[in-house]
N, C-alpha and C positions, 0 to 999 in steps of 0.2 A: 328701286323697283325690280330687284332681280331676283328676289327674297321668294319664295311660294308664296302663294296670297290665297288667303280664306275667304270664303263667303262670298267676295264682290268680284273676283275676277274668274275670267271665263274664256275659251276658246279665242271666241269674238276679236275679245280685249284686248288677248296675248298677239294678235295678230295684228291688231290697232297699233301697238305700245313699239311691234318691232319695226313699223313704217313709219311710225313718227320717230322714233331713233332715228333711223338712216335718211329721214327727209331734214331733221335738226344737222345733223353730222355735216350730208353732204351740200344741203343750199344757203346754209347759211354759217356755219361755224369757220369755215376758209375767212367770210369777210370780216369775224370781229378784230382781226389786231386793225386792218383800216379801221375800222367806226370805232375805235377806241381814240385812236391818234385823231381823228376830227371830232370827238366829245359826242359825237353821233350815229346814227344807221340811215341809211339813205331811204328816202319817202317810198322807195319801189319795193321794201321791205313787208309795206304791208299787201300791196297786191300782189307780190309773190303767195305772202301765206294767206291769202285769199283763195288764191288759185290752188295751191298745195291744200286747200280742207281745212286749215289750221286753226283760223276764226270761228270761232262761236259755233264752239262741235256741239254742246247744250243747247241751243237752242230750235225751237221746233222749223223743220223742214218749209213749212207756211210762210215764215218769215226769211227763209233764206239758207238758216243754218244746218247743222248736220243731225238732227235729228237726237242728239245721242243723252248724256246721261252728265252726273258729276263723276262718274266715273272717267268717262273720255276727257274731261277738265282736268281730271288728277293726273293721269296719264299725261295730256301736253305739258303742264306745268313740271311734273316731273324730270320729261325729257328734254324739255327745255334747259331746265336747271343743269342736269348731268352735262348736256354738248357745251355750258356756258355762251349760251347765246345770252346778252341785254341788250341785244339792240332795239328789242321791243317787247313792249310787257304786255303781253296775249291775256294774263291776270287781270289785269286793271278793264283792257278790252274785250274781252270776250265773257268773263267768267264773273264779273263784277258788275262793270256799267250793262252790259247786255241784260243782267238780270233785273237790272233795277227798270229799264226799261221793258222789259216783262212783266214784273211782277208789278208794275206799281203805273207802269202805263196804259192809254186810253190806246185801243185799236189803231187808230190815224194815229197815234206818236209809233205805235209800234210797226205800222207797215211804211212809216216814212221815215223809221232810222236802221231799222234794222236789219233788212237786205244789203244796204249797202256798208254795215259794218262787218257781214259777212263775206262780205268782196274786198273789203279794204278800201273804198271809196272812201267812205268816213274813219277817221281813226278817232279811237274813244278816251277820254279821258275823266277824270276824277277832283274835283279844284275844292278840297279840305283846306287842307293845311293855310294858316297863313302868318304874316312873320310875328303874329302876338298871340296866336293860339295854334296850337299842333292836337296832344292829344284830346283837348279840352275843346269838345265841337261846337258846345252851350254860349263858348265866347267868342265865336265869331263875329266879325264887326262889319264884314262884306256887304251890303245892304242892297234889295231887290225891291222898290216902291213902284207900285201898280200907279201908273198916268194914264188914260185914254185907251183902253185897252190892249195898255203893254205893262211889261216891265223895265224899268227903267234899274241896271246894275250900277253901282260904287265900289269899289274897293278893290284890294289885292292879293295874289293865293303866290305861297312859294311853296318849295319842293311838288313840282307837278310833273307826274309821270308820264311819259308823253306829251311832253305840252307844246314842244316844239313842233311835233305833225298834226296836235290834233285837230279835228274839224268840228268835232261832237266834244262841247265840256259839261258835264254834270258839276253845276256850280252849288253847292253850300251855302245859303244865306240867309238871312236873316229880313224876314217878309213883316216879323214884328218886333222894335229893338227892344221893346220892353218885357215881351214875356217869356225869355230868357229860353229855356229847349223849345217850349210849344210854341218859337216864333220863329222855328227854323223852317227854311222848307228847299227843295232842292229845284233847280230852272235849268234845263238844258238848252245849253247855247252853243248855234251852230255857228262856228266862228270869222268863215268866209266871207271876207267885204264886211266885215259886221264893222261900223263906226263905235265908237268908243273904248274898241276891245284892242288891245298892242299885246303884243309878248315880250318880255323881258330878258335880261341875259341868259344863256345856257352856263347853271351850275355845272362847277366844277369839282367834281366827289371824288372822295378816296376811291372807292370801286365802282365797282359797275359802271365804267367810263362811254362803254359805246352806248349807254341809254339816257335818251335825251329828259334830263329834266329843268325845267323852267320855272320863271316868276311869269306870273299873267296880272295883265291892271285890266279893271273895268272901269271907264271915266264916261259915267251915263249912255253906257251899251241900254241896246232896246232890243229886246225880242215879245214877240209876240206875247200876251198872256197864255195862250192855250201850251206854252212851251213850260208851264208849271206841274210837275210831274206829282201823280198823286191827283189832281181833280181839288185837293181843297187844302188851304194856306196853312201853316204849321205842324202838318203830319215827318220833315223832313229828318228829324232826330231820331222816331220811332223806325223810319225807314232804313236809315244807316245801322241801327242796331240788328232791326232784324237781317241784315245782311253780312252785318262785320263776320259771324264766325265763318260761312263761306270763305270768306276771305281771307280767316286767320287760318284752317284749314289748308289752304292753297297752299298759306306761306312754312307752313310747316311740311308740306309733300315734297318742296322744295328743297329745304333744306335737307331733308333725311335723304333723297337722291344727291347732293351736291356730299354729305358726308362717305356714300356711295366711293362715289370719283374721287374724292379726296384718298381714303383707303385702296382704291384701286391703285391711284397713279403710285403711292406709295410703296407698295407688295412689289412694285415693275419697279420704279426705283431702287429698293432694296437689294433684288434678287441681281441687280445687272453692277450695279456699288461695290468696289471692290476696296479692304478697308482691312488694312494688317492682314496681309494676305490670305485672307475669306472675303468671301458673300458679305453684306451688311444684314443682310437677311439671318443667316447662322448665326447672328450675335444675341444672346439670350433678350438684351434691354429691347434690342429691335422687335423680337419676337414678343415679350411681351406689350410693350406698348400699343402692336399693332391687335394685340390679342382684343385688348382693354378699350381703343377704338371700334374695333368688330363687335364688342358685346354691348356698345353703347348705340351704333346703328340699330345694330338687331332688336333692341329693344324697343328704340324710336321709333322704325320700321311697324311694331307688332302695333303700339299703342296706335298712329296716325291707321293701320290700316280699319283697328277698331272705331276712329273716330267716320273716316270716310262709310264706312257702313254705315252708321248713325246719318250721317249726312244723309248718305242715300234712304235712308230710312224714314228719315221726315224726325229723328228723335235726337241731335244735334246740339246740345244747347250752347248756350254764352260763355260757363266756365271750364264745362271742357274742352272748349276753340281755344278759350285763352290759354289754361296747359298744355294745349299743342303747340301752340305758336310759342309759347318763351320756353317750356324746355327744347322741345329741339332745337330753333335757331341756335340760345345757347350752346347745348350742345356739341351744333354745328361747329360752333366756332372753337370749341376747348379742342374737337376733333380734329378741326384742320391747322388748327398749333400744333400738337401734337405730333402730326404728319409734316409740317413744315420742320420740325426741330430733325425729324429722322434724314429730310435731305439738305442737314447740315447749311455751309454758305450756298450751296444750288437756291433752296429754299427762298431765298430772296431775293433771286436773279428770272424777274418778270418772264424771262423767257421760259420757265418752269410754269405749268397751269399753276400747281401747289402755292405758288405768290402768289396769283390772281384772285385765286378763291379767298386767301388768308382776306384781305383786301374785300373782295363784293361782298363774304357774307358777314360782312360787319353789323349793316344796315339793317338785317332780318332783326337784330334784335331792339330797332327803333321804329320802322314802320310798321304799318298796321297796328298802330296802337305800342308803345313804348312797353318792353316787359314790367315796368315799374306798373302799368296801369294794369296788365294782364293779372301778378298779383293781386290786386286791391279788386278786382270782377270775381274773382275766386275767392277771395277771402269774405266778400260782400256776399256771396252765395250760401259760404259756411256758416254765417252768422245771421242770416236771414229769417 
């Protein structure tokens, strides 16, 4: 995000972008090595960045939020990414679930969930995934049968992002088993004292250590009917579509800041590396390598900043999110090898960020939809 920026960025923004730095930096990047070592971030996490504005800056002022744009979303996510905070995915909460409960919510769901996910009262979550179905949301098997006017939940979701704090789950399920998408629909369930709802272990992931992700069972949870988002049964697949590229979006602003830092800490390495009595920096291969990284940012950088325009534009579509999201993550990842190879055995010694990142941004190129499926949305578009 340090790049000039065309079209979407502005005075305003520039001032926005350099307080969420120094709010990432200074309140929260000291506690990741703790909440790494306890597989977690501690619950006060979210009413900090409550208090700090951090939650649901997209969303309108009425409900609680900060009034602002997808643009102030690219910016958190961003700088998020850069100070390596995971102790909590502001993505999933504020820039994903928030919007689904905007966009797709009745008034009373919207003025009873979403002031308090602007405070961090509620923490937000997302319950996809489950251990027989990931990219593939048509087979879900979770099941949500209307009794006496409720719903009555079955089933199980794994890798769940936030699942250990959340309060608020946007559950995935399946309202009819047999008409396979148009029987998905999506139940927000408020998870407090709720009977039939447990959480299950805190996965144990290669990166992204300090972000809590969980297995969640429902074993004949009940929430209300009126907690069916959307107004009427099987709309839930159309609704995850029209949102995914937000989302792949996100994960691509991501990664091209965390390629950022990666290249930073590198140049600082280099120049201080002292290696057959020069700089490691003055060594032609250093030099070019880091050239060859820089020209691959730069590039990442221009397209994502082209795509956020579109976003903001309302003109956004499905396979240009999915080319954001798998080539950069990618990317990401060939970049920050690259950078790990230049600080040698350092490179692998966690106490270096440069190992860290090698490690978190693995996953960019499996959530939010697997690059394999990202291809096959692009290629389904050229051949349409």
């Amino acid at each position: 995000m340090d790049t000039p920026r065309q079209g979407w960025m502005d005075a305003d923004l520039t001032l926005f972008q350099d307080s969420t730095r120094r709010l990432f930096e200074r309140e929260f990047a000291p506690d990741e090595e703790r909440w790494r070592k306890q597989q977690h971030a501690d619950r006060g996490i979210w009413h900090k960045a409550g208090r700090l504005g951090l939650l649901c800056v997209s969303m309108p002022e009425a409900y609680g939020g900060g009034g602002g744009s997808f643009a102030h979303e690219a910016i958190v996510a961003a700088e998020q990414a850069r100070a390596m905070v995971h102790g909590f995915s502001n993505n999933v909460h504020s820039a994903i679930l928030a919007h689904y409960i905007l966009n797709y919510g009745t008034e009373a769901q919207k003025q009873r969930w979403l002031p308090k996910m602007a405070t961090g009262e509620l923490v937000g979550a997302i319950a996809m995934s489950e251990p027989g179905a990931g990219s593939d949301l048509k087979s879900v098997r979770t099941s949500a049968v209307k009794q006496d006017g409720a719903y009555v939940l079955n089933g199980s979701k794994t890798f769940i992002t936030n699942g250990l704090h959340a309060d608020l789950i946007c559950v995935v399920a399946k309202t009819d088993a047999q008409a396979g998408a148009r029987g998905v629909s999506l139940i927000m369930v408020e998870t407090r004292d709720l009977p039939g709802f447990r959480r299950g272990r805190l996965l144990e992931k290669l990166g992204q250590k300090s972000l809590d992700t969980a297995e969640l069972f429902f074993d004949g949870a009940r929430v209300d009917a009126d907690c069916l988002l959307g107004r009427v049964e099987g709309r839930g697949f159309a609704q995850l579509m029209q949102q995914l590229p937000r989302e792949r979006l996100l994960i691509a602003v991501g990664a091209v800041a965390t390629m950022r830092r990666a290249i930073e800490e590198t140049v600082a390495y280099a120049g201080a590396r002292q290696v057959f009595g020069q700089a490691l920096i003055d060594m032609q291969n250093t030099r070019f390598k880091l050239a060859e990284c820089e020209t691959v940012a730069t590039i990442a950088a221009r397209f994502v900043d082209s795509c956020i325009e579109r976003q903001l534009a309302g003109t956004l579509d499905l396979a240009t999110a999915a080319m954001a999201k798998w080539w950069t993550t990618q990317m990401n990842c060939q970049v920050i090898d690259e950078c790990l190879q230049l600080h040698g055995g350092y490179g692998y010694m966690l106490e270096y960020p440069i190992a860290r990142m090698y490690a978190d941004a693995r996953v960019g190129k499996i959530y939010g939809g697997s690059n394999e499926i990202m291809k096959e949305i692009i290629a389904r578009a050229m051949t349409a």
